[in-house]
C-alpha positions as a Markdown table, in Angstrom:
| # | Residue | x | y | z |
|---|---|---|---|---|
| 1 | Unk | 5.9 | 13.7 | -14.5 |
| 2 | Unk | 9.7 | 13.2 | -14.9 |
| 3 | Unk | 11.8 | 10.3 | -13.1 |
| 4 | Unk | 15.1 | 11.7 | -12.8 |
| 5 | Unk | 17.9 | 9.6 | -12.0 |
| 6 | Unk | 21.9 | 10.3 | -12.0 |
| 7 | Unk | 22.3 | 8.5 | -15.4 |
| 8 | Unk | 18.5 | 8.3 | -16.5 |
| 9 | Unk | 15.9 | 10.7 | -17.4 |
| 10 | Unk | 12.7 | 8.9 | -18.0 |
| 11 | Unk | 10.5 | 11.7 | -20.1 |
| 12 | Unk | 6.4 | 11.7 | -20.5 |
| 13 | Unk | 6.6 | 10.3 | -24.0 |
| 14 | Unk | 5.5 | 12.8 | -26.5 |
| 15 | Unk | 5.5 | 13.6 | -30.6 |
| 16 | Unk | 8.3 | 16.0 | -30.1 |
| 17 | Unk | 10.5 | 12.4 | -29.3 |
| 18 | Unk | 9.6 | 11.1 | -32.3 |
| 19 | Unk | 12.8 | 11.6 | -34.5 |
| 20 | Unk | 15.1 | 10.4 | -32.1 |
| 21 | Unk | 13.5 | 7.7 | -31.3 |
| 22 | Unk | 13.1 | 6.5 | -34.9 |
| 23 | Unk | 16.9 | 7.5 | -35.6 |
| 24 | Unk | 17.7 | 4.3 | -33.2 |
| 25 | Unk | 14.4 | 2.6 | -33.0 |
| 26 | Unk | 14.3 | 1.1 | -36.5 |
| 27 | Unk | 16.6 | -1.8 | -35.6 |
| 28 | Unk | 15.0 | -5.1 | -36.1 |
| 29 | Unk | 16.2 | -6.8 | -33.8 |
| 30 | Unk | 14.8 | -4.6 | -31.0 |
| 31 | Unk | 11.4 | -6.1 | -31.9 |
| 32 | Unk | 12.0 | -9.6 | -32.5 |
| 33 | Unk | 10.0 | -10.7 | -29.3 |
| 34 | Unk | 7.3 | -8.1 | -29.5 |
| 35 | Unk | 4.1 | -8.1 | -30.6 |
| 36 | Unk | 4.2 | -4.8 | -32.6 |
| 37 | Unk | 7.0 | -4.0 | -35.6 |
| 38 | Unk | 8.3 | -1.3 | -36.0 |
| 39 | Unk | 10.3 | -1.0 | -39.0 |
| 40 | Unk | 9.9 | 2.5 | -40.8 |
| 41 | Unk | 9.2 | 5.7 | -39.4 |
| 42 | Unk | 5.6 | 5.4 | -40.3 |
| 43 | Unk | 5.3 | 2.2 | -38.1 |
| 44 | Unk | 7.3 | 4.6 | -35.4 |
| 45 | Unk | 4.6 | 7.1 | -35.5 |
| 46 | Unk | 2.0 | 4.5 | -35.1 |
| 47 | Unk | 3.8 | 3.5 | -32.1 |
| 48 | Unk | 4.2 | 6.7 | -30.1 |
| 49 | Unk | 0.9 | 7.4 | -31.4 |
| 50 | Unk | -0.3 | 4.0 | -29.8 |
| 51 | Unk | 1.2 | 4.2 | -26.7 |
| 52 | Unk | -0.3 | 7.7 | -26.2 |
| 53 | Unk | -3.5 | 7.1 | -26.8 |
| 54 | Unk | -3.3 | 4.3 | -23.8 |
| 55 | Unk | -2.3 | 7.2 | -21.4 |
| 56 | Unk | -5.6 | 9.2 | -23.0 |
| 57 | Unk | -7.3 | 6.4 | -21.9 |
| 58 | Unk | -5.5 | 5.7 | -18.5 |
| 59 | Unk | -4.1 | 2.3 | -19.1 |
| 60 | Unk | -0.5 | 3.5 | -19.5 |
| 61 | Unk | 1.9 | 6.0 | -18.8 |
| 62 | Unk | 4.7 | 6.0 | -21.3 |
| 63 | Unk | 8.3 | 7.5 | -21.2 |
| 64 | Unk | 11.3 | 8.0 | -24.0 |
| 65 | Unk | 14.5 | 6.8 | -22.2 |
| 66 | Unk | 17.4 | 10.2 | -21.8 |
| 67 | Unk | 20.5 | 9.0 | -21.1 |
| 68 | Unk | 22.5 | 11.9 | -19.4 |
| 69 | Unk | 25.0 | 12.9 | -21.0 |
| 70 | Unk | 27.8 | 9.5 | -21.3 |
| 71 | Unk | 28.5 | 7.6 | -24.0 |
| 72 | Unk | 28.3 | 8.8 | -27.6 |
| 73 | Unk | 29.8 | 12.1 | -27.3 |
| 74 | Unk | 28.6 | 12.5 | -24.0 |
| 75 | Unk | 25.4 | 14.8 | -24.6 |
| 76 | Unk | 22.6 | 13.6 | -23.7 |
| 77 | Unk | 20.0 | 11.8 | -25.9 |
| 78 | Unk | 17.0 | 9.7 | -26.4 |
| 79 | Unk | 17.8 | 5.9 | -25.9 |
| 80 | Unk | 14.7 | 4.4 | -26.0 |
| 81 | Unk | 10.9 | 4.2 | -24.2 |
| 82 | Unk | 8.9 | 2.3 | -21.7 |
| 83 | Unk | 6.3 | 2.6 | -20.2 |
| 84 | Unk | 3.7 | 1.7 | -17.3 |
| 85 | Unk | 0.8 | -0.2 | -18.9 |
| 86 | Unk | -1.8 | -2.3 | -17.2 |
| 87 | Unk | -2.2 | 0.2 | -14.6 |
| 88 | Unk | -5.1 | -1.0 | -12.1 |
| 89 | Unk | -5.6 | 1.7 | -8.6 |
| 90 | Unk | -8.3 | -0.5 | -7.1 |
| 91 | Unk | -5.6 | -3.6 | -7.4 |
| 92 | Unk | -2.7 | -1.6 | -6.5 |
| 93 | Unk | -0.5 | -3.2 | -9.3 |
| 94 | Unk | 0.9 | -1.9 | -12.7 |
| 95 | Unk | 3.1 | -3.7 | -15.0 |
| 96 | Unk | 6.3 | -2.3 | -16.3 |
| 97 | Unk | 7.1 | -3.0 | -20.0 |
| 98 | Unk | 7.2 | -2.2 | -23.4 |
| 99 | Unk | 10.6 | -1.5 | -23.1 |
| 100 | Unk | 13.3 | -0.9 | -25.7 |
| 101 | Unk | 16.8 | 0.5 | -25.7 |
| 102 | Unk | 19.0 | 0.7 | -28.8 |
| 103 | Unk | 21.5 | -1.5 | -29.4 |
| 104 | Unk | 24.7 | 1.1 | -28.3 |
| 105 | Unk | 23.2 | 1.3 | -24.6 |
| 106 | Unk | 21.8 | -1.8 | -24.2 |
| 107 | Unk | 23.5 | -3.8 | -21.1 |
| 108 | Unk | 24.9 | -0.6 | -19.9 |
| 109 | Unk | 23.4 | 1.4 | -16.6 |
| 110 | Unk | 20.4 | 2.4 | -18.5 |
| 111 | Unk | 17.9 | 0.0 | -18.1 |
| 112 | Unk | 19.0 | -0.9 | -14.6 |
| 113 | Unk | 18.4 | 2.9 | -13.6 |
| 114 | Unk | 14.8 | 2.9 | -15.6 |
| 115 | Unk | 14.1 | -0.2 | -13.8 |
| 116 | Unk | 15.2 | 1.1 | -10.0 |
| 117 | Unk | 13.0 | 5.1 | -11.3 |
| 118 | Unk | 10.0 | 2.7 | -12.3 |
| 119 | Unk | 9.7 | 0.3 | -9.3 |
| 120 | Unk | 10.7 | 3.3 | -6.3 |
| 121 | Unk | 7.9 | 5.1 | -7.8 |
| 122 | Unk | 5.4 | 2.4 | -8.1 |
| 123 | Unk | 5.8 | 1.2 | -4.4 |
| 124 | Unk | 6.9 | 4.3 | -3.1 |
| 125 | Unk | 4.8 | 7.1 | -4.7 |
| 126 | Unk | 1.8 | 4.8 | -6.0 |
| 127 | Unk | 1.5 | 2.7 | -3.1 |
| 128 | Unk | 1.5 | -0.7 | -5.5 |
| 129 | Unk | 1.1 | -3.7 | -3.6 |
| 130 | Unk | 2.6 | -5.5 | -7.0 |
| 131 | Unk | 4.6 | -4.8 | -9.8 |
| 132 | Unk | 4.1 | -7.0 | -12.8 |
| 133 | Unk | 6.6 | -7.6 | -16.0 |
| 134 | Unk | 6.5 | -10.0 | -19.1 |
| 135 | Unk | 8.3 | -11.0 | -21.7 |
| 136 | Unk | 8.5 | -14.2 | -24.3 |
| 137 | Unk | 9.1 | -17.5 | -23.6 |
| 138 | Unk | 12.0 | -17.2 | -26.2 |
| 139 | Unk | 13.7 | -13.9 | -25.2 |
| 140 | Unk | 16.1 | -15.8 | -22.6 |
| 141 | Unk | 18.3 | -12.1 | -22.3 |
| 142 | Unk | 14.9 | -10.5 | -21.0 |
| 143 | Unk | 14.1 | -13.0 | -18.9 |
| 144 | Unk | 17.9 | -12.8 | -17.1 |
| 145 | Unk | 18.0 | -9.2 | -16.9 |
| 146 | Unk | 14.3 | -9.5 | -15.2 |
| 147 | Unk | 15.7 | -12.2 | -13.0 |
| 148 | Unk | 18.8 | -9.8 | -12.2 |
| 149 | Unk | 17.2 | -7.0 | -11.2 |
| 150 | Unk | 15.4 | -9.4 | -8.5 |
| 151 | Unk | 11.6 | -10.1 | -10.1 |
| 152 | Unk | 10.3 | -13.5 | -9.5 |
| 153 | Unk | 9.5 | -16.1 | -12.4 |
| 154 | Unk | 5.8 | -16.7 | -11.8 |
| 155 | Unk | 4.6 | -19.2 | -14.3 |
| 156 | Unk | 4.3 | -19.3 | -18.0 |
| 157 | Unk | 1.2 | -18.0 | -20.1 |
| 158 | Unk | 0.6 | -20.6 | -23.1 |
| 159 | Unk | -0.3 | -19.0 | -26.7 |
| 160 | Unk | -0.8 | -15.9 | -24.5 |
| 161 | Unk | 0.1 | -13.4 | -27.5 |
| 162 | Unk | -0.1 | -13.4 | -30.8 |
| 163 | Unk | 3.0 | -11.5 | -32.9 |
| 164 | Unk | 3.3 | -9.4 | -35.2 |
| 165 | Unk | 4.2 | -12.0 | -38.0 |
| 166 | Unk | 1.4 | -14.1 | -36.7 |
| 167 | Unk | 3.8 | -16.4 | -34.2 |
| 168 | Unk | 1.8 | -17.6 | -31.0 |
| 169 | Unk | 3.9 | -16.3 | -28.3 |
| 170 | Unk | 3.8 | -17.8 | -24.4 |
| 171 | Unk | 4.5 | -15.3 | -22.2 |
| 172 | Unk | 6.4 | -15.4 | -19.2 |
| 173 | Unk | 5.6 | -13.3 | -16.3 |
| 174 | Unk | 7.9 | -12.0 | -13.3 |
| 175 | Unk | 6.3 | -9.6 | -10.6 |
| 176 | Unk | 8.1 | -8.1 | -7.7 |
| 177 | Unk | 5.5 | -7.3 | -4.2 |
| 178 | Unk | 5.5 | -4.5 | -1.6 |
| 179 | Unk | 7.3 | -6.6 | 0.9 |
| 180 | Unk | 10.3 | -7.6 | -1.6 |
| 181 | Unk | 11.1 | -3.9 | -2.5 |
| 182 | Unk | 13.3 | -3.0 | 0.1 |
| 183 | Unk | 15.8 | -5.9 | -0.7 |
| 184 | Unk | 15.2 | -5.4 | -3.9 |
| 185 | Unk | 15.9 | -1.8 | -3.9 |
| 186 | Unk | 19.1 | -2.4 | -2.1 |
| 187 | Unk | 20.4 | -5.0 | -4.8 |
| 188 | Unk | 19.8 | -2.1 | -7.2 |
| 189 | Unk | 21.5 | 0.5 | -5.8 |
| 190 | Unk | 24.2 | -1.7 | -5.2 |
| 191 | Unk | 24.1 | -2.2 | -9.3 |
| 192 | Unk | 24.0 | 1.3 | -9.9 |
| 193 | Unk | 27.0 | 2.1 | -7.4 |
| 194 | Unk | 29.2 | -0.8 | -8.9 |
C-alpha cells in the first residue's frame, strides 16, 4: 500500500530502496537523537533489514520517503523513510516515527505531506482512536515541528531509551486523538496550500 500525495510518495519500504537511501542516509547528524546508527551502508542494510522484519512480524509498516519530482533536478527520488510502528488494532492506536529526511529536503513540504498521508490514513482508513509520536528530550527541532503539525505534548518518559552510544535518553511523547483530526487536518492542508 502506497500513500500518494501531490508532493509525497510514501513507498512500502523494500531492499530495492536501499541505495538511495544510503546515498543520503549516511549523514550523522540525521541520527544524533536516535537509538540506532547508521553510519556505513552495512549499518543501512541492517536498518531496512530491521524495520522489515517488524512488518514480518506486524509491529510496523515502514515506507522510503519519494519526493515527486521538485528540487534537485526535479525528478523524483528517495528522501528518506518512516514508518508506522507500535501498531495495536485492539487499542486502535499506532505511533508514527522513525522518521528521517536528508538534510536537502529537510524543513521543506516533505515531512508535512508524510505527516498529513500518515495521520488521514490512521484515523481515516484505520479507524485509530490515537496517534502516538516520540522523540528525545534534547531534539527541540522535533519536538517543534511535532508541535506544528498540531500533536499534543503529553509528558516526558525518564531514562526511557537507551542510545546507540550508550546515552540514557527521556523521551518525549506527543499524540494526536480521533476528535482533534479534523482541526488538525485543516491546519495541514492549510500548510501544504501555503
Amino acid at each position: 500500500m502506497a500513500l500518494d500525495g501531490v508532493h509525497v510518495r510514501l513507498e512500502p519500504l523494500s531492499l530495492s530502496h536501499l541505495a538511495a537511501l544510503t546515498e543520503i542516509g549516511l549523514d550523522p547528524d540525521l541520527w544524533r537523537w536516535t537509538t540506532q546508527l547508521v553510519r556505513s551502508p552495512q549499518d543501512m542494510e541492517e536498518y531496512v533489514k530491521g524495520a522489515l522484519a517488524e512488518q514480518l512480524r506486524g509491529v510496523a509498516l515502514p515506507f522510503a520517503t519519494v519526493h515527486k519530482g521538485a528540487g534537485q533536478g526535479g525528478r523524483e527520488r528517495v528522501v528518506g523513510s518512516t514508518r508506522f510502528g507500535a501498531i495495536e488494532p485492539a487499542h486502535r492506536k499506532v505511533e508514527i516515527g522513525w522518521t528521517w529526511i536528508g538534510s536537502y529536503w529537510q524543513r521543506s513540504v516533505v515531512n508535512t505531506e508524510a505527516k498529513y498521508l500518515m495521520l488521514r490514513h490512521a484515523f481515516e482508513t484505520w479507524g485509530c482512536v490515537r496517534v502516538e509520536f516520540k522523540t528525545d528530550r534534547l531534539n527541540e527541532p522535533s519536538r517543534r515541528a511535532l508541535l506544528r503539525i498540531g500533536a499534543t505534548e503529553e509528558g516526558i518518559l525518564r531514562a526511557h531509551l537507551i542510545t546507540a552510544t550508550g546515552r540514557v535518553r527521556d523521551s518525549v511523547y506527543f499524540s494526536i486523538i480521533a476528535e482533534e483530526w479534523p482541526a488538525v487536518k485543516a491546519g495541514l492542508e492549510t500548510k501544504l496550500r501555503g
